[in-house]
TITOR-984189 format. One record per residue (C-alpha): residue number from 0; x, y, z. Coordinates in nm, 3 decimals, padded with zeros to 5 digits. Example, Ala and Ser with C-alpha at 12.3 -4.5 7.8 and 13.67 -1.06 7.14 Angstrom:
# TITOR-984189
REC  torfi       px       py       pz
REC      0   01.230  -00.450   00.780
REC      1   01.367  -00.106   00.714
END
This chain:
# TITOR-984189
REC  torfi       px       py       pz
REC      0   06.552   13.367   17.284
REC      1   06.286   13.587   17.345
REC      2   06.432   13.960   17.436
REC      3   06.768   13.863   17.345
REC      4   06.960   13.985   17.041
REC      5   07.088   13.805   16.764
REC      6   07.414   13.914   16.937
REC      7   07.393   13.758   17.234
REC      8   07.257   13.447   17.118
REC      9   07.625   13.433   17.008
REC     10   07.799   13.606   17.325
REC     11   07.914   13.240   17.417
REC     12   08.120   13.258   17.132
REC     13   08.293   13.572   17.174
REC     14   08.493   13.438   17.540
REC     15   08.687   13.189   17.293
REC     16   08.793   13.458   17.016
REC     17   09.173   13.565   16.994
REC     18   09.278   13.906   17.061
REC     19   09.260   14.058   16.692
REC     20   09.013   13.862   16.525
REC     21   08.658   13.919   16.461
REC     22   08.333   13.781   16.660
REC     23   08.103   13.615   16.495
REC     24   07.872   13.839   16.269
REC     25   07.534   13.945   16.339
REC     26   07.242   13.781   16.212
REC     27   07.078   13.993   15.927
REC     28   06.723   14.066   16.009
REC     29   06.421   13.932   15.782
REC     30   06.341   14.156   15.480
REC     31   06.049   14.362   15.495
REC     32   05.719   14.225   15.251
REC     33   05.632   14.413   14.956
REC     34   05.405   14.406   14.694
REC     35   05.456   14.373   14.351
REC     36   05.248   14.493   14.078
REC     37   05.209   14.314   13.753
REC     38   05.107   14.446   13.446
REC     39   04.927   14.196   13.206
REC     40   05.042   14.422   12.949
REC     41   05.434   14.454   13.050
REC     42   05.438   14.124   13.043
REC     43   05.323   14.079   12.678
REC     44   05.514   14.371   12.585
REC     45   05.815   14.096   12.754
REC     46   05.746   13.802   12.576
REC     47   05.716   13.943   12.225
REC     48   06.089   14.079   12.280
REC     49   06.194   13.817   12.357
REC     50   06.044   13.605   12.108
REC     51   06.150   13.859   11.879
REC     52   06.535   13.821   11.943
REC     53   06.508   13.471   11.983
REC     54   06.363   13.455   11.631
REC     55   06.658   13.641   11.499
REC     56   06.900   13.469   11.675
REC     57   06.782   13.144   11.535
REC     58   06.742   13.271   11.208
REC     59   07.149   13.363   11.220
REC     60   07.191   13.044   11.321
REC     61   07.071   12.902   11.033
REC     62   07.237   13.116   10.812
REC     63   07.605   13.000   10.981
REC     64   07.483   12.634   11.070
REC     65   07.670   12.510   10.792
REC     66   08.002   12.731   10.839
REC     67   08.049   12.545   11.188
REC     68   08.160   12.182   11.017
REC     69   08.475   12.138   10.830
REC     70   08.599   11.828   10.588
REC     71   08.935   11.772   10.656
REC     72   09.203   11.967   10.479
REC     73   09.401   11.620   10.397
REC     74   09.318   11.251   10.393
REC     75   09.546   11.153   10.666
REC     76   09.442   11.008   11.009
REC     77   09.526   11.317   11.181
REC     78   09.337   11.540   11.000
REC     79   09.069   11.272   10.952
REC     80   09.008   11.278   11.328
REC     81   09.066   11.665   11.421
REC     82   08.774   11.721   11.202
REC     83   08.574   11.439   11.327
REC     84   08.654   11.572   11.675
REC     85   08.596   11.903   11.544
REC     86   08.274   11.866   11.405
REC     87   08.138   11.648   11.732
REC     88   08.236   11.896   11.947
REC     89   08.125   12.227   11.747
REC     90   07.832   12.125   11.531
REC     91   07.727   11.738   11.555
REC     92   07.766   11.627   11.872
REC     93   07.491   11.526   12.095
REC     94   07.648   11.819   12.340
REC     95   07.814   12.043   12.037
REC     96   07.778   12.409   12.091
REC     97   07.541   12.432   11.799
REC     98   07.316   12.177   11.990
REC     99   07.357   12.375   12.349
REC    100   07.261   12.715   12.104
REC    101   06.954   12.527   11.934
REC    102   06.854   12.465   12.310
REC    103   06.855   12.809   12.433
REC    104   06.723   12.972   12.162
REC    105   06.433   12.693   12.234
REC    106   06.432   12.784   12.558
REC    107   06.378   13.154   12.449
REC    108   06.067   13.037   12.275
REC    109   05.948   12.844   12.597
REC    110   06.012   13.157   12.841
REC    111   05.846   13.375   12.639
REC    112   05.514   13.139   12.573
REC    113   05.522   13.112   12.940
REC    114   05.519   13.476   13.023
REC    115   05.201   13.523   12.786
REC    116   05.026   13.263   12.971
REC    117   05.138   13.428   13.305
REC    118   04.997   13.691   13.118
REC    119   04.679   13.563   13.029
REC    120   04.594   13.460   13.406
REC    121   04.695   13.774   13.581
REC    122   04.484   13.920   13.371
REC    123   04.205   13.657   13.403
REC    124   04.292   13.691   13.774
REC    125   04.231   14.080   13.796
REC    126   03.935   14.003   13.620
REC    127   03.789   13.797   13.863
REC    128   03.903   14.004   14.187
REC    129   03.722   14.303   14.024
REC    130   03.453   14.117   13.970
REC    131   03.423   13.966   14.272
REC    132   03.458   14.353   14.457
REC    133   03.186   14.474   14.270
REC    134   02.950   14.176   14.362
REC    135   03.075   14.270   14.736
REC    136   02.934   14.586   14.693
REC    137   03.205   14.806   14.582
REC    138   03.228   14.999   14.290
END
């Protein structure tokens, strides 16, 4: 395909289109490389944010935990099983909501303990690369 465009790799194509419709689209071409910089610091500054709204959140949570279960309003089977089905599918449930909340608010806790270790070894890493320019000779 060499010295061909990504249009005329598809020219065979474009014999068998109806009149009025569209050829087949161009190939996109591959995004240019860039660099990113990290900031040891950012990244902190990142983590406790998040750790600090995840706190809060759960501590809500707990406040309302117990607001999300109802006893049933009569002792009839019908209301006897809307709040069991309630209550398994709002706040006891293997999958209730309160369960799927208690999970991303854990989740919280595990994204932000894993940006301070990212953290922790850029900054370990710049460390090292400095070092190692200086023992090259720099400055």
């Amino acid at each position: 395909m060499s010295g061909q465009s990504a249009k005329a790799s598809w020219a065979f194509l474009e014999s068998d289109v109806p009149e009025g419709a569209t050829a087949a689209p161009e190939v996109p071409g591959v995004p240019a490389v860039k660099d990113i910089t990290v900031s040891p610091d950012k990244i902190v500054a990142v983590a406790d944010v998040i750790e600090e709204q995840a706190t809060a959140l759960e501590r809500k949570i707990s406040e309302h935990l117990d607001a999300l279960s109802f006893t049933p309003p009569a002792d009839d089977i019908v209301s006897q099983a809307a709040a069991e089905a309630w209550n398994a599918v709002i706040s006891s449930g293997e999958n209730s909501y309160r369960n799927r909340v208690l999970a991303y608010v854990h989740g919280l806790h595990n994204l932000a303990e894993q940006l301070r270790a990212a953290g922790r070894r850029y900054l370990a890493d710049d460390e090292d690369n400095a070092a190692a320019v200086r023992d090259a000779g720099g400055s």
